[in-house]
C-alpha positions, 0 to 999 in steps of 0.5 A, a space after each residue: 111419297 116417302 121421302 126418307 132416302 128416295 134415290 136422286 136419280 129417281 126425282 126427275 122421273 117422278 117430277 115430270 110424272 107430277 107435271 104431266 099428269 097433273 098428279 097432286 103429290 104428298 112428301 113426307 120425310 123428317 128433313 128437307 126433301 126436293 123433289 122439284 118445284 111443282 104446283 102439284 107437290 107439297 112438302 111436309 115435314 114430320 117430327 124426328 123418331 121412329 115411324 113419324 114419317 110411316 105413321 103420317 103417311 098412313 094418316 093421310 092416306 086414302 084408298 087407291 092412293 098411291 105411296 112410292 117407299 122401299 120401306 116394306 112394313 109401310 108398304 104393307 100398311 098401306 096395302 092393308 088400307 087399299 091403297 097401292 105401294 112401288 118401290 124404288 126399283 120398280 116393283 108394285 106391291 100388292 095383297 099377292 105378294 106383300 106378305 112374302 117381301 115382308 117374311 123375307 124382309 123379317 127373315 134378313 132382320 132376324 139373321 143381322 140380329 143374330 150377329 151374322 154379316 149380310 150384305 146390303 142391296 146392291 148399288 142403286 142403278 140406272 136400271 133401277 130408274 129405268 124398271 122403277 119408270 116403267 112400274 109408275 108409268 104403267 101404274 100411272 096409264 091404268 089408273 088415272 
């Protein structure tokens, strides 16, 4: 999991995910991150800088594991090593359409770059939380 900026709102669904199925969990952020305590969950803390975090992630990742990021050049590293990424408001990365949040994610970069004002993501919500469980439930019953 990736633990730089993960949604408060969304901890208690990923905690007890952990708990009820046993999950072994990975948290890699660059500061102190709580999920919750759980056997299940180790904590790991990278050195500050630019992609540390990514970086540590895909270091460890194996196929068929699965990455929780928003962040879309992780996610599409992590589906190039076979691997499956969800972002926090529930949508499941895959080969089919990693390409396309990357072009449009690279698009938005290159429109701020050139000065102009856009807006952000809209507020995280509690629909947000209930479509991100949905996505990780399911992923949760089709693969473990």
């Amino acid at each position: 999991m990736d633990g730089d900026a993960f949604p408060n709102l969304l901890k208690p669904v990923v905690l007890r995910a952990i708990e009820r199925t046993f999950l072994s969990t990975q948290v890699i952020s660059n500061k102190k991150i709580n999920i919750g305590k759980s056997s299940f969950i180790n904590y790991d803390i990278v050195e500050q800088g630019a992609d540390e975090v990514d970086n540590k992630i895909v270091e460890l990742l194996e196929e068929g594991d699965l990455v929780i990021t928003a962040d879309i050049p992780l996610a599409n590293r992590v589906i190039e090593k076979k691997a499956h990424a969800i972002d926090h408001r529930g949508e499941l990365y895959t080969e089919d359409n990693i390409k396309q949040y990357l072009a449009i994610r690279n698009l938005m970069q290159e429109i701020r770059d050139s000065g102009e004002i856009t807006k952000g993501p809209k507020p995280f919500s509690q629909n947000d939380v209930q479509s991100f469980a949905n996505c990780f439930n399911a992923f949760l019953q089709k693969y473990l």
